[in-house]
mmCIF file of the N, C-alpha and C atoms, coordinates in Angstrom:
data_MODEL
# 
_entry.id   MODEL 
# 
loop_
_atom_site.group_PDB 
_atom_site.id 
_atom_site.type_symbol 
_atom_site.label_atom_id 
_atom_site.label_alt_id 
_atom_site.label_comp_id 
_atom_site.label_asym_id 
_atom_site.label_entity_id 
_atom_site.label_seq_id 
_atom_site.pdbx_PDB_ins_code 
_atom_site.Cartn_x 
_atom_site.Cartn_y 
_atom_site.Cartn_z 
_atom_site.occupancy 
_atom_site.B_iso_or_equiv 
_atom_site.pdbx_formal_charge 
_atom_site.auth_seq_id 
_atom_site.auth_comp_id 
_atom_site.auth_asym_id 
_atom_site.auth_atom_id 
_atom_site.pdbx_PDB_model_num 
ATOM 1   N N  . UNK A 1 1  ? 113.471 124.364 169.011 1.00 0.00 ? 1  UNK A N  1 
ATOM 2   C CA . UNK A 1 1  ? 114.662 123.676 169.491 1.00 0.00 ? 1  UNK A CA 1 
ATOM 3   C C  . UNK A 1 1  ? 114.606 123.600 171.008 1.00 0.00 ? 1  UNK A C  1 
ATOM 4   N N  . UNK A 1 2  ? 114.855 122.334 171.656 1.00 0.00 ? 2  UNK A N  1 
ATOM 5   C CA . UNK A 1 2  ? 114.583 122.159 173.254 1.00 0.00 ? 2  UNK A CA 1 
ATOM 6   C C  . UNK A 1 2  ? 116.434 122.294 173.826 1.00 0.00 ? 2  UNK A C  1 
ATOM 7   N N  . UNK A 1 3  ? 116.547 123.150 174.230 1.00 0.00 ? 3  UNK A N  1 
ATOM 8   C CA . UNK A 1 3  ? 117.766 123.559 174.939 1.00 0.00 ? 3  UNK A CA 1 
ATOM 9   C C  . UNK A 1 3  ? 117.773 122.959 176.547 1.00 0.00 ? 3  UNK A C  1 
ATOM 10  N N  . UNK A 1 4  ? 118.548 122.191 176.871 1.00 0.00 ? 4  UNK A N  1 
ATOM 11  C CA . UNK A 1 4  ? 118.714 121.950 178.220 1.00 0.00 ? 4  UNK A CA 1 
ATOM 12  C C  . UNK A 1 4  ? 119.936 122.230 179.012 1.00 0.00 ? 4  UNK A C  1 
ATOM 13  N N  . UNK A 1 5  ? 120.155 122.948 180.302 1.00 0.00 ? 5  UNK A N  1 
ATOM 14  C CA . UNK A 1 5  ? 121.630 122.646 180.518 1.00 0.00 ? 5  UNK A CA 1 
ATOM 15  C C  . UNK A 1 5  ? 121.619 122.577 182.245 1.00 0.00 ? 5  UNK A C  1 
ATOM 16  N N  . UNK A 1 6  ? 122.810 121.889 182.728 1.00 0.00 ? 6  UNK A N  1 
ATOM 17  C CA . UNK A 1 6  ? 122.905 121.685 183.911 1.00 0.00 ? 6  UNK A CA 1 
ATOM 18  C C  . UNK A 1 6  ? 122.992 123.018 184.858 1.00 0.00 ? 6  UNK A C  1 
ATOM 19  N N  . UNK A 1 7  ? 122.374 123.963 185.565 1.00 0.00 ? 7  UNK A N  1 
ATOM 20  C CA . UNK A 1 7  ? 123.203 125.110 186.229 1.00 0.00 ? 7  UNK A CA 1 
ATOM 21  C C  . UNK A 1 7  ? 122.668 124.789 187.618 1.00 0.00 ? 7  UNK A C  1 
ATOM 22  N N  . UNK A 1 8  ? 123.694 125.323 188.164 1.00 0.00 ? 8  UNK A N  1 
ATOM 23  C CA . UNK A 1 8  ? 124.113 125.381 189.786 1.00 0.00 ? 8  UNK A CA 1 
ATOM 24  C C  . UNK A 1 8  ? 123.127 126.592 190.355 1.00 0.00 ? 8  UNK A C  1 
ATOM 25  N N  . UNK A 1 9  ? 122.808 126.442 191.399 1.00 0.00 ? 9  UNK A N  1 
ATOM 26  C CA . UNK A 1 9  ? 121.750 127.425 191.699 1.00 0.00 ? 9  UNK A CA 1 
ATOM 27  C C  . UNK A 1 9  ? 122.584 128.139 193.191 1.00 0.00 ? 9  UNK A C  1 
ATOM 28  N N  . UNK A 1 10 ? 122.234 129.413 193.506 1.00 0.00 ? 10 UNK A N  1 
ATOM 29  C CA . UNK A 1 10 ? 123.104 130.342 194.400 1.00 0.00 ? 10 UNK A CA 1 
ATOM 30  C C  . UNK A 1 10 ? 121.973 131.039 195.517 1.00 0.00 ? 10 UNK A C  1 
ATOM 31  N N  . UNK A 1 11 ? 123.240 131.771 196.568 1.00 0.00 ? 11 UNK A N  1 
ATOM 32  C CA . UNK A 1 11 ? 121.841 132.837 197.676 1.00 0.00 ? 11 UNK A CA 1 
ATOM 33  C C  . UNK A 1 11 ? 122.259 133.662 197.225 1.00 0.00 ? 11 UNK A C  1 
ATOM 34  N N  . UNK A 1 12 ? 121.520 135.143 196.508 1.00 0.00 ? 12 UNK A N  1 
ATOM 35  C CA . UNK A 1 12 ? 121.830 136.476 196.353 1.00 0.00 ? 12 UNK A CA 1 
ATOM 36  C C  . UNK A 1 12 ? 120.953 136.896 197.333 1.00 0.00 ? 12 UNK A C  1 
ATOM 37  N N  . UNK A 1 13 ? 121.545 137.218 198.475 1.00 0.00 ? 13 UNK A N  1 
ATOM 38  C CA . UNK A 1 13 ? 121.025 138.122 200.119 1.00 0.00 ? 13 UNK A CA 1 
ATOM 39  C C  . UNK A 1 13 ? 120.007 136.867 200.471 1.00 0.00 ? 13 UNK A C  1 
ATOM 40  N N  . UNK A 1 14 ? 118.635 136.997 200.684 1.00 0.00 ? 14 UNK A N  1 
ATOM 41  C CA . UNK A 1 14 ? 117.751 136.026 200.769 1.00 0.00 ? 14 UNK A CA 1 
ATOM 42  C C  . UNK A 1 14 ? 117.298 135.371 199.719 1.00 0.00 ? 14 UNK A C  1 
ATOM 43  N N  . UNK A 1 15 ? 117.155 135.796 198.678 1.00 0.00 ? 15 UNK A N  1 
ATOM 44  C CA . UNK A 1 15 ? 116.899 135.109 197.532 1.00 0.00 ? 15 UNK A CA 1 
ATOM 45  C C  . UNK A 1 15 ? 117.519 134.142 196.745 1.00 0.00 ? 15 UNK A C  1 
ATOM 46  N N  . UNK A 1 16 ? 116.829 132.993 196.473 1.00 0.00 ? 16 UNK A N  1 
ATOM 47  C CA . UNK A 1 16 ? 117.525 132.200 195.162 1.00 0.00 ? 16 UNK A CA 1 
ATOM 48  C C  . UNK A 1 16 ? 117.813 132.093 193.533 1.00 0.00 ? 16 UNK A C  1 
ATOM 49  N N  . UNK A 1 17 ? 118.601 132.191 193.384 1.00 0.00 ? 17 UNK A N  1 
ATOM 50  C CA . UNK A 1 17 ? 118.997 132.411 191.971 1.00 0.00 ? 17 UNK A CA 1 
ATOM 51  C C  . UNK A 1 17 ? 119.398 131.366 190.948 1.00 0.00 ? 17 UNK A C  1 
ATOM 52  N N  . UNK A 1 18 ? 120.007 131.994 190.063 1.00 0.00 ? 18 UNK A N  1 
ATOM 53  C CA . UNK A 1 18 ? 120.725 130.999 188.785 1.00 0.00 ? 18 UNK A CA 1 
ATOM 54  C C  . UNK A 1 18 ? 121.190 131.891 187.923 1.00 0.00 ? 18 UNK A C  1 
ATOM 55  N N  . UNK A 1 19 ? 122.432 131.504 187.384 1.00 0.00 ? 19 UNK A N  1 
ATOM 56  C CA . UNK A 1 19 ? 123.296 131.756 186.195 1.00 0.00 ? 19 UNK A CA 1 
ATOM 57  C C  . UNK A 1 19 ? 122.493 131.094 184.838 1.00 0.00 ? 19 UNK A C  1 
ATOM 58  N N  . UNK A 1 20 ? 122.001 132.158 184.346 1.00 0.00 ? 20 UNK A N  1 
ATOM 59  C CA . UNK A 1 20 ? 121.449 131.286 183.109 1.00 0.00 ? 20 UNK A CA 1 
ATOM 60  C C  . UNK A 1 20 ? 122.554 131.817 182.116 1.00 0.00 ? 20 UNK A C  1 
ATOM 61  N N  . UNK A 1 21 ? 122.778 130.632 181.150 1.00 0.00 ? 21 UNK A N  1 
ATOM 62  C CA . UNK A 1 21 ? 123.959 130.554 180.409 1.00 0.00 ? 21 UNK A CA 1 
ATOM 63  C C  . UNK A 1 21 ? 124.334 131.556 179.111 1.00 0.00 ? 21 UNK A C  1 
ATOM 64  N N  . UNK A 1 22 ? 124.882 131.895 178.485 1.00 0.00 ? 22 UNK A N  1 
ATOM 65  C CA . UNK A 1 22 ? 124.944 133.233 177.460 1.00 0.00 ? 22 UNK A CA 1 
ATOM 66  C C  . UNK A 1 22 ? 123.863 132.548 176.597 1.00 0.00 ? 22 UNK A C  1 
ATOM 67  N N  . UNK A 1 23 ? 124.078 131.198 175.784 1.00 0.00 ? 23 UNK A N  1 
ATOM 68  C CA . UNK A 1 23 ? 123.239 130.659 175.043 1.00 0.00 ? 23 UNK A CA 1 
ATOM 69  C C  . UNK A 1 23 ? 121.571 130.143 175.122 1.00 0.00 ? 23 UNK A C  1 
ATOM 70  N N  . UNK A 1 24 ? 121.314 130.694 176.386 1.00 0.00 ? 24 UNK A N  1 
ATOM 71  C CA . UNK A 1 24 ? 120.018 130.638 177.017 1.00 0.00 ? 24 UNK A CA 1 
ATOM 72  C C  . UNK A 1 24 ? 119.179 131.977 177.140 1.00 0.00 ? 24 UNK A C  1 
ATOM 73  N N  . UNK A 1 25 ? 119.768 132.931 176.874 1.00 0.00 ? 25 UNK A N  1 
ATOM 74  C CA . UNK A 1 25 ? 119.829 134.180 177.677 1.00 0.00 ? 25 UNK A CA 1 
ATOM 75  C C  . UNK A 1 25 ? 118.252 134.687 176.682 1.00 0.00 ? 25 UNK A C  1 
ATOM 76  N N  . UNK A 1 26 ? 117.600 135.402 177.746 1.00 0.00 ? 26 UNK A N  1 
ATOM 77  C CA . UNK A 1 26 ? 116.389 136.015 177.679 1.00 0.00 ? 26 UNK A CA 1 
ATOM 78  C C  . UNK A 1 26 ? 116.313 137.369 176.948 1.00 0.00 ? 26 UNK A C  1 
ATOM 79  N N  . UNK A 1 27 ? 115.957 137.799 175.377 1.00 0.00 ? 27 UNK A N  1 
ATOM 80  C CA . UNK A 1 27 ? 116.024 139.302 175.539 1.00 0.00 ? 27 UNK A CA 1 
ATOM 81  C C  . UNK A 1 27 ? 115.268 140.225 176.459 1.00 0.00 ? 27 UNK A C  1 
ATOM 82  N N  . UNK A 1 28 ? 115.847 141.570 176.443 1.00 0.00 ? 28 UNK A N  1 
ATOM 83  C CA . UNK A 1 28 ? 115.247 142.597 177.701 1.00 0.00 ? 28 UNK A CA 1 
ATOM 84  C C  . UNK A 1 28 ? 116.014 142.370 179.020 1.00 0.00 ? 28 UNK A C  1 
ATOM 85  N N  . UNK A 1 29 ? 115.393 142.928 179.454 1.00 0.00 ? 29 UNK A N  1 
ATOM 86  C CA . UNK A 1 29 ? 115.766 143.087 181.231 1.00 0.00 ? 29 UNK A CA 1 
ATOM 87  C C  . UNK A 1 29 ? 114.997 142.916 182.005 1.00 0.00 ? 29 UNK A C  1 
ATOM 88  N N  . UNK A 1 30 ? 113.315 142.179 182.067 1.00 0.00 ? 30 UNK A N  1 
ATOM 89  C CA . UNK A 1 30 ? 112.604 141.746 182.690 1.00 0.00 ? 30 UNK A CA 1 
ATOM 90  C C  . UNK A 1 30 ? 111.879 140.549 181.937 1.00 0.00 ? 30 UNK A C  1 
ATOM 91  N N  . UNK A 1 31 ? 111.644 139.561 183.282 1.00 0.00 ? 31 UNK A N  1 
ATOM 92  C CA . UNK A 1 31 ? 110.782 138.550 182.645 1.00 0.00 ? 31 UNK A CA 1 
ATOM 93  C C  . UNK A 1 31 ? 109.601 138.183 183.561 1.00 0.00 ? 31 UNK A C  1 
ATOM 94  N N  . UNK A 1 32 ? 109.005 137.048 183.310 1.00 0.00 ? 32 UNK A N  1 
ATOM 95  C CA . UNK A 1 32 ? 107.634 136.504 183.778 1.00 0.00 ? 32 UNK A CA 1 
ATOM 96  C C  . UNK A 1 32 ? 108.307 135.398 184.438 1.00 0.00 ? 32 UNK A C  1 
ATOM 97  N N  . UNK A 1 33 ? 108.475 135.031 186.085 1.00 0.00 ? 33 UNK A N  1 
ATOM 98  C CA . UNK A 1 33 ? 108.160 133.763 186.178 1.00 0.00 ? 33 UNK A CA 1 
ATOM 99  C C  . UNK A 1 33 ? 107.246 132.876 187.090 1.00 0.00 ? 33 UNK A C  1 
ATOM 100 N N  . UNK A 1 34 ? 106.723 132.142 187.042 1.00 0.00 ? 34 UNK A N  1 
ATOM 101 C CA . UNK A 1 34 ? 105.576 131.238 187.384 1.00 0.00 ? 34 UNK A CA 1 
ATOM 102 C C  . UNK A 1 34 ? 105.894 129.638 187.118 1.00 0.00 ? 34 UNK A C  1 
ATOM 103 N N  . UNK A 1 35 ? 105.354 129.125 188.666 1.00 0.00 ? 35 UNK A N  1 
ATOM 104 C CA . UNK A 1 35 ? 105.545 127.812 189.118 1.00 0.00 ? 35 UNK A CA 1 
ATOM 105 C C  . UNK A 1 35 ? 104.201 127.338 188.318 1.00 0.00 ? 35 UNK A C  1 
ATOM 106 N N  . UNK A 1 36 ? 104.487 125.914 187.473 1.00 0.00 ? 36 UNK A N  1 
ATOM 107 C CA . UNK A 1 36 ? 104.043 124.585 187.125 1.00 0.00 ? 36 UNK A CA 1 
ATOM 108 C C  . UNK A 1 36 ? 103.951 123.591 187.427 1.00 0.00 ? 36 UNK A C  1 
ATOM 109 N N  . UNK A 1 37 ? 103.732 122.935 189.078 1.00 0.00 ? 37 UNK A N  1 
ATOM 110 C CA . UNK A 1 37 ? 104.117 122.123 189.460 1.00 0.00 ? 37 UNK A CA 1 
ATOM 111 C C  . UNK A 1 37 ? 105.376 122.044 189.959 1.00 0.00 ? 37 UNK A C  1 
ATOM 112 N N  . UNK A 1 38 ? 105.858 120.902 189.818 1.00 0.00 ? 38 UNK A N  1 
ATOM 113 C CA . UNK A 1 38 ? 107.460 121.436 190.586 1.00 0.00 ? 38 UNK A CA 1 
ATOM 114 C C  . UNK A 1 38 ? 108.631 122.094 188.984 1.00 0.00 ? 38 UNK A C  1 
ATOM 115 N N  . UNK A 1 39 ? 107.607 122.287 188.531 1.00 0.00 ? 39 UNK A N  1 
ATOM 116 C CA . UNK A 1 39 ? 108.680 123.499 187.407 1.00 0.00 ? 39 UNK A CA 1 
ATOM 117 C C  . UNK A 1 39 ? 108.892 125.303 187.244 1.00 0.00 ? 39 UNK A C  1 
ATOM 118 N N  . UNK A 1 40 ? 109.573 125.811 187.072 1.00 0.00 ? 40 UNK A N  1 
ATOM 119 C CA . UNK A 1 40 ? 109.545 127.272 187.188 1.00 0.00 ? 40 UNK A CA 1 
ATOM 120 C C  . UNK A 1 40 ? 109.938 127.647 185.884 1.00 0.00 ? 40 UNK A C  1 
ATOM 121 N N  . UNK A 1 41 ? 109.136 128.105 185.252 1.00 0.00 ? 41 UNK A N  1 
ATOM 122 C CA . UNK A 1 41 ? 108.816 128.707 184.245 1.00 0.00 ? 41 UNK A CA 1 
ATOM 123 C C  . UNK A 1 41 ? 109.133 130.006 183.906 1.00 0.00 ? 41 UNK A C  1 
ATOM 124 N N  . UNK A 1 42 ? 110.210 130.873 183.045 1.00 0.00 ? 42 UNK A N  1 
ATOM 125 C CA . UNK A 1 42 ? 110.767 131.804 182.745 1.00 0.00 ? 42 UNK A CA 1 
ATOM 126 C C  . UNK A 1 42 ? 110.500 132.138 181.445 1.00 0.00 ? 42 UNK A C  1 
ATOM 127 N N  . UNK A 1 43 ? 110.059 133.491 181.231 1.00 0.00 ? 43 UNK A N  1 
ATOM 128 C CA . UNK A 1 43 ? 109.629 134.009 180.181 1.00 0.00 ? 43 UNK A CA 1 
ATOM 129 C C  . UNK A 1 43 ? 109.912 135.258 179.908 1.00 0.00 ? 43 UNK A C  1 
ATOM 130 N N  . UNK A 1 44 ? 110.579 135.740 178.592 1.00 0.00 ? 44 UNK A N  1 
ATOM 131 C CA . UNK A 1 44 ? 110.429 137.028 179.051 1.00 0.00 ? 44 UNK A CA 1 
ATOM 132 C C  . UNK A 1 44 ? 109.411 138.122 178.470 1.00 0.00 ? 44 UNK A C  1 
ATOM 133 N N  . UNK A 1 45 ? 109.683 139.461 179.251 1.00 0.00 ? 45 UNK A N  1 
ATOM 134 C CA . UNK A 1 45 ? 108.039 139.995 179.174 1.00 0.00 ? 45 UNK A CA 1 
ATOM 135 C C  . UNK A 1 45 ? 108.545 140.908 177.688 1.00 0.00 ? 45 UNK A C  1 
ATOM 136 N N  . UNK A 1 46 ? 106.984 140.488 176.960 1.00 0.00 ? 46 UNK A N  1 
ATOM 137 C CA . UNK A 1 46 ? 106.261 141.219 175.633 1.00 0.00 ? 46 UNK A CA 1 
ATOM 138 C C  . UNK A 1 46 ? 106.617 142.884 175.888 1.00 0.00 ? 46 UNK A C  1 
ATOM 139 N N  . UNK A 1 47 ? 107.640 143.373 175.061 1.00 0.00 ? 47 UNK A N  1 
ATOM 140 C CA . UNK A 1 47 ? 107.283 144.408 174.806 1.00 0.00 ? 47 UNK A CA 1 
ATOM 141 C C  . UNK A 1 47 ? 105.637 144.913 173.955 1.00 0.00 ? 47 UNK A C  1 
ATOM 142 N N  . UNK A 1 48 ? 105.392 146.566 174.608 1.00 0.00 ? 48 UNK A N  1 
ATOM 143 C CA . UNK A 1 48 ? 104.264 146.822 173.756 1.00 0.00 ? 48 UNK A CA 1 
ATOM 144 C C  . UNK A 1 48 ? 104.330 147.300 172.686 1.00 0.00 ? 48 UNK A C  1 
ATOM 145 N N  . UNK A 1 49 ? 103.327 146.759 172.041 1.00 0.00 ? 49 UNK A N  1 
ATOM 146 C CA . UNK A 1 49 ? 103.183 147.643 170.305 1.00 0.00 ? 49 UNK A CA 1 
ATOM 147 C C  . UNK A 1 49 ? 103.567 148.849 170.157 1.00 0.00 ? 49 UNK A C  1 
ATOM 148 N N  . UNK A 1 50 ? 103.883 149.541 168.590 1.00 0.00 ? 50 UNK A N  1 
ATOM 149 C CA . UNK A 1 50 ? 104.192 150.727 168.716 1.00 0.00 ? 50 UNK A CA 1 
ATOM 150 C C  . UNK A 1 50 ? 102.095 151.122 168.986 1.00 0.00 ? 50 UNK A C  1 
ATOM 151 N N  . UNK A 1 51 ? 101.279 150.605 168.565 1.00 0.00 ? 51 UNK A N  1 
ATOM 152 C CA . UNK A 1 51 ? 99.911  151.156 168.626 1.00 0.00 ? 51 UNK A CA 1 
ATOM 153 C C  . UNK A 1 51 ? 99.576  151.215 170.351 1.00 0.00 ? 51 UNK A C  1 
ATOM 154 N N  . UNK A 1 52 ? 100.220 150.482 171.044 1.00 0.00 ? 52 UNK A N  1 
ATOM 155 C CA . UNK A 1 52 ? 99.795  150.536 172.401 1.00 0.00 ? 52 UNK A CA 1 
ATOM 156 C C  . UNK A 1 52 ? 100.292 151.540 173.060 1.00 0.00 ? 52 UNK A C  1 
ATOM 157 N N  . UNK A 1 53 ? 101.833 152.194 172.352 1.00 0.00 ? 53 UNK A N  1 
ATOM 158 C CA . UNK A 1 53 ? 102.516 152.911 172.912 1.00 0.00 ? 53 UNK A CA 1 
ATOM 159 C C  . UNK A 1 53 ? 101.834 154.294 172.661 1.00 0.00 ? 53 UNK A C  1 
ATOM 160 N N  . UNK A 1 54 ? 101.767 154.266 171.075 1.00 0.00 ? 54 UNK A N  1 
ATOM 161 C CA . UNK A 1 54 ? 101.253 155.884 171.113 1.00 0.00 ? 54 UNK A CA 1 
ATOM 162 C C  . UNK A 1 54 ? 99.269  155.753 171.370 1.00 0.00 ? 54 UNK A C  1 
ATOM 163 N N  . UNK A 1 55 ? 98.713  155.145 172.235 1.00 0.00 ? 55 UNK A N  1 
ATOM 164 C CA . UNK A 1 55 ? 97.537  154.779 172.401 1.00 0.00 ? 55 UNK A CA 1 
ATOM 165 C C  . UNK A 1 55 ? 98.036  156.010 173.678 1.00 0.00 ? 55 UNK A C  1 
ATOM 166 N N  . UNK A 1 56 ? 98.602  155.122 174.725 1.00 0.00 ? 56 UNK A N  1 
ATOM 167 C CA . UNK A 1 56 ? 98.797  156.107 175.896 1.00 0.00 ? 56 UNK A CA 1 
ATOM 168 C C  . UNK A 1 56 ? 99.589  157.460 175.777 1.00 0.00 ? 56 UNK A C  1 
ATOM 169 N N  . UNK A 1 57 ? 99.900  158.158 174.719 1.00 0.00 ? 57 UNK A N  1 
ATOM 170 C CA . UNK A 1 57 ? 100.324 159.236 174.727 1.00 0.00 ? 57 UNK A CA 1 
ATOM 171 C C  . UNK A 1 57 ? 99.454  160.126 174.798 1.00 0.00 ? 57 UNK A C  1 
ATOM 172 N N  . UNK A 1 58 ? 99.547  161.713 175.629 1.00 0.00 ? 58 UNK A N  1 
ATOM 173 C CA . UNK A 1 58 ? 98.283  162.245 175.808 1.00 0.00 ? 58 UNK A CA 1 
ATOM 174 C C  . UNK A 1 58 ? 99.291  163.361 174.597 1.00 0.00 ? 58 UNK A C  1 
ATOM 175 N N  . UNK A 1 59 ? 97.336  164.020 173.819 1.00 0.00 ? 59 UNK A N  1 
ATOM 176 C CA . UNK A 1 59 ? 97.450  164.923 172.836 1.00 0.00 ? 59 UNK A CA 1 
ATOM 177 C C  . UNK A 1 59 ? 98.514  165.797 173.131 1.00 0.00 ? 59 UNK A C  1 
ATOM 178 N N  . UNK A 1 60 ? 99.175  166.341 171.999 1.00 0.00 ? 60 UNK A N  1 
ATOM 179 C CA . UNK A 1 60 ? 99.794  167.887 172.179 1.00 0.00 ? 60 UNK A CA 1 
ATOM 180 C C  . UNK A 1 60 ? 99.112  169.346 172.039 1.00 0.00 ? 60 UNK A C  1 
ATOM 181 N N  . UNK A 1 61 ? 99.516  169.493 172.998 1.00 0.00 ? 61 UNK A N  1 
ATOM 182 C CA . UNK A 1 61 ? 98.545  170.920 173.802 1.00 0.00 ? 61 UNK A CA 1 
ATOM 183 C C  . UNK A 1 61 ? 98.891  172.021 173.011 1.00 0.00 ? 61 UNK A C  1 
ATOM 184 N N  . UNK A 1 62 ? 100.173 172.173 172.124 1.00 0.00 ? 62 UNK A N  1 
ATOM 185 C CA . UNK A 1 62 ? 100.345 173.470 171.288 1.00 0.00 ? 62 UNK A CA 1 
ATOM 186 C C  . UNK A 1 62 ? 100.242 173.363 169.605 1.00 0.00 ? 62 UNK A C  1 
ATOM 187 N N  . UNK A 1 63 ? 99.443  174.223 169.608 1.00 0.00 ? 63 UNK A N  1 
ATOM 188 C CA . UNK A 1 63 ? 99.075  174.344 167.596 1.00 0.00 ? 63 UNK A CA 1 
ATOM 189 C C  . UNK A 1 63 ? 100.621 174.195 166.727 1.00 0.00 ? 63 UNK A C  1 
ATOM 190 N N  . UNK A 1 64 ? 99.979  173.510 165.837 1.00 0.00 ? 64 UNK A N  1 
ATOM 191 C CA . UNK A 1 64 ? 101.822 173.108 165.328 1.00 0.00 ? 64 UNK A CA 1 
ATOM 192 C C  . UNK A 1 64 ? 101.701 174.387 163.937 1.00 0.00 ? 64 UNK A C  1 
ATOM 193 N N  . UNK A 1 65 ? 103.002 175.193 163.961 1.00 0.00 ? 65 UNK A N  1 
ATOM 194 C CA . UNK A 1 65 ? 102.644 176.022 163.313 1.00 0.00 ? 65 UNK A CA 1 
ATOM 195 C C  . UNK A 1 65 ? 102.616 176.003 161.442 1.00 0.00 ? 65 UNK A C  1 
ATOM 196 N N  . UNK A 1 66 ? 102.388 177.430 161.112 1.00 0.00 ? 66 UNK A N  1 
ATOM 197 C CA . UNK A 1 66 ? 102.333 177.289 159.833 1.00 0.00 ? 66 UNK A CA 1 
ATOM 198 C C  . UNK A 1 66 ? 102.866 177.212 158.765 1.00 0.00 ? 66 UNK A C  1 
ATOM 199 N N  . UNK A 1 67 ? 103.004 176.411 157.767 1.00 0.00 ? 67 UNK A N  1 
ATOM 200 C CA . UNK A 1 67 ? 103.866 175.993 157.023 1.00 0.00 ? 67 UNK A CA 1 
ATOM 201 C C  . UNK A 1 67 ? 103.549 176.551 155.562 1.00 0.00 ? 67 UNK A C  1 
ATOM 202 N N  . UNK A 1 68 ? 104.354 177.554 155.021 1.00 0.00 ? 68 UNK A N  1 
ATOM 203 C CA . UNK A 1 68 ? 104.102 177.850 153.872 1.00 0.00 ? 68 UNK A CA 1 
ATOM 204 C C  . UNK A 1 68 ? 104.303 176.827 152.482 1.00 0.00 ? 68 UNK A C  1 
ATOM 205 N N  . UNK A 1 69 ? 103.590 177.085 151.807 1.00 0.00 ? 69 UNK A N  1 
ATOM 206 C CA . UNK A 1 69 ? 103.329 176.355 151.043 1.00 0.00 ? 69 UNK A CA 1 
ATOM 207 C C  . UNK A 1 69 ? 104.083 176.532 149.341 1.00 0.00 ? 69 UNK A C  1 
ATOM 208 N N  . UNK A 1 70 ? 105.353 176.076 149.205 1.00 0.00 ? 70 UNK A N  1 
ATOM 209 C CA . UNK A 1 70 ? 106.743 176.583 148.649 1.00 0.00 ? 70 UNK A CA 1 
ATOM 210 C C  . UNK A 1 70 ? 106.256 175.834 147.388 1.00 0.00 ? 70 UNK A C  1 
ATOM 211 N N  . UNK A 1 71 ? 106.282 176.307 146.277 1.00 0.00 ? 71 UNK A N  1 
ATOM 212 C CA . UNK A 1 71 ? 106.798 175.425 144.783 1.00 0.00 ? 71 UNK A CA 1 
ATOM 213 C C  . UNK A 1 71 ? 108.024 174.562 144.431 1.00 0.00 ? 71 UNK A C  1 
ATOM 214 N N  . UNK A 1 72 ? 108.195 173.193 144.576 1.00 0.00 ? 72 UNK A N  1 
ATOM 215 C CA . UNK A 1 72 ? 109.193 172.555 144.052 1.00 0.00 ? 72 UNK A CA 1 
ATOM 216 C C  . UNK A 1 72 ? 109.855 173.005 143.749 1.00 0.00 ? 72 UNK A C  1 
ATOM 217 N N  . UNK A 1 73 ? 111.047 172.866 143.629 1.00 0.00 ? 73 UNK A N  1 
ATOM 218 C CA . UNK A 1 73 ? 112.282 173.395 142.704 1.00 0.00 ? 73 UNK A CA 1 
ATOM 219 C C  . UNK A 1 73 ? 112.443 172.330 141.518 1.00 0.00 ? 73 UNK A C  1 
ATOM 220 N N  . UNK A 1 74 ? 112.544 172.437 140.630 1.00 0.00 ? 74 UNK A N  1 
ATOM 221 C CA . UNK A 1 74 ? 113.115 171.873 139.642 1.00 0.00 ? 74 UNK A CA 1 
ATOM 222 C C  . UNK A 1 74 ? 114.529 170.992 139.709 1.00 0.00 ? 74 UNK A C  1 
ATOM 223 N N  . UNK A 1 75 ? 113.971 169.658 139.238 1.00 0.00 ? 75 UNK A N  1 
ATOM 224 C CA . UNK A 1 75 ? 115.404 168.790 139.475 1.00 0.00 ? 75 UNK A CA 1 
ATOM 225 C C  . UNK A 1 75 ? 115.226 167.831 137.978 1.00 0.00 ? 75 UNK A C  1 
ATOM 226 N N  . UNK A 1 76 ? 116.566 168.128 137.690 1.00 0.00 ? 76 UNK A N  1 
ATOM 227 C CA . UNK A 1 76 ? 117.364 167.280 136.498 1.00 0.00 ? 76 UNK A CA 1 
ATOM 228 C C  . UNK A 1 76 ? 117.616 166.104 136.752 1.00 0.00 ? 76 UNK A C  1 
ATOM 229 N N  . UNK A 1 77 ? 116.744 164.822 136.162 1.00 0.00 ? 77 UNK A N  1 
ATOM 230 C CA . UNK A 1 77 ? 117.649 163.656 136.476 1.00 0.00 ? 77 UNK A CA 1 
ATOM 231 C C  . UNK A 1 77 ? 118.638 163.206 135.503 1.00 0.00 ? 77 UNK A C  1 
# 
């Protein structure tokens, strides 16, 4: 679906901005943007995989302890 809408553009301190509209709105709280010619291009950024996430987790350093090894209990359905 191609969404278009008119917005007014602002100075926040030195920088230029825009109100992008509720119905436009980007999930997250950071995005990608990059000039196309005279277009500016907004994207927002890829969260990582859960595999990328626990890729960078470093090992756990303490022995996980021991778990006895209990007989079921008996259950009535």
């Amino acid at each position: 679906m191609h969404s278009e809408r008119h917005v007014r553009l602002f100075k926040n301190g030195r920088n230029q901005a825009l109100r992008i509209p509720r119905d436009l709105e980007l999930p997250g709280g950071e995005a990608i943007l990059r000039r196309e010619g005279n277009r500016l291009i907004v994207e927002p950024v890829a969260r990582p995989s859960l595999l990328t996430v626990l890729a960078g987790l470093k090992p756990i350093a303490e022995p996980f302890p021991a778990i006895d090894s209990l007989a079921a209990e008996p259950v009535e359905l």
